[in-house]
N, C-alpha and C positions, 0 to 999 in steps of 0.2 A: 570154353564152357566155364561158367562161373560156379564158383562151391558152395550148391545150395548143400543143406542137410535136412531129416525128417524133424520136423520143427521150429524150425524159422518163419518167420513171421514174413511175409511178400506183399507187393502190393502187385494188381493186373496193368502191365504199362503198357502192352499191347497185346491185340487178340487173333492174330494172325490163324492159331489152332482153332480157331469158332468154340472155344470154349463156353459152357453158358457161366461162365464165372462175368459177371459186368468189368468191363477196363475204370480203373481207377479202383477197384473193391478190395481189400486189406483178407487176407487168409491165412492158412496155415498149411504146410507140404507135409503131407500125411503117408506121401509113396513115394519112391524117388524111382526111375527107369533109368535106361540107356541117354537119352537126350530129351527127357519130360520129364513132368512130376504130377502127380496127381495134389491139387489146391483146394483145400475146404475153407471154404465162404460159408458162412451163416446163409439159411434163406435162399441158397443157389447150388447146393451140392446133393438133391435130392435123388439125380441118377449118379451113380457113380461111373457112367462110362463118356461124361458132358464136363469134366470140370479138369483136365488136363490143361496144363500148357508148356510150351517150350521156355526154358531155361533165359532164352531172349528176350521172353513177353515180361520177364517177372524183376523186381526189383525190392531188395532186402529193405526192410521194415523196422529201424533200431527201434527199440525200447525208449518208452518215456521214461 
């Protein structure tokens, strides 16, 4: 498992969870579980029970 934390910036590299989060779209980890996180995308996190993904889907986001 890799060590996301609540606020890290992620980008969706894959959507295996059917997230409605789009693959490729840049978020922020707002909840962290056992093996998901809950990912806030602008414009795509309107339910909050649609925007999970697994730890595998997601890939850290450095800073410009």
């Amino acid at each position: 498992m890799k060590n996301f934390k609540v606020g890290d910036r992620v980008r969706i590299i894959s959507n295996e969870s059917e997230s409605d989060n789009p693959l490729g779209s840049v978020g922020i980890i707002s909840y962290i579980a056992y093996n998901d996180c809950r990912v806030v995308v602008k414009r795509y996190t309107d339910n909050n029970t649609c925007n999970w993904s697994h730890f595998d889907e997601l890939e850290l986001v450095e800073e410009e």
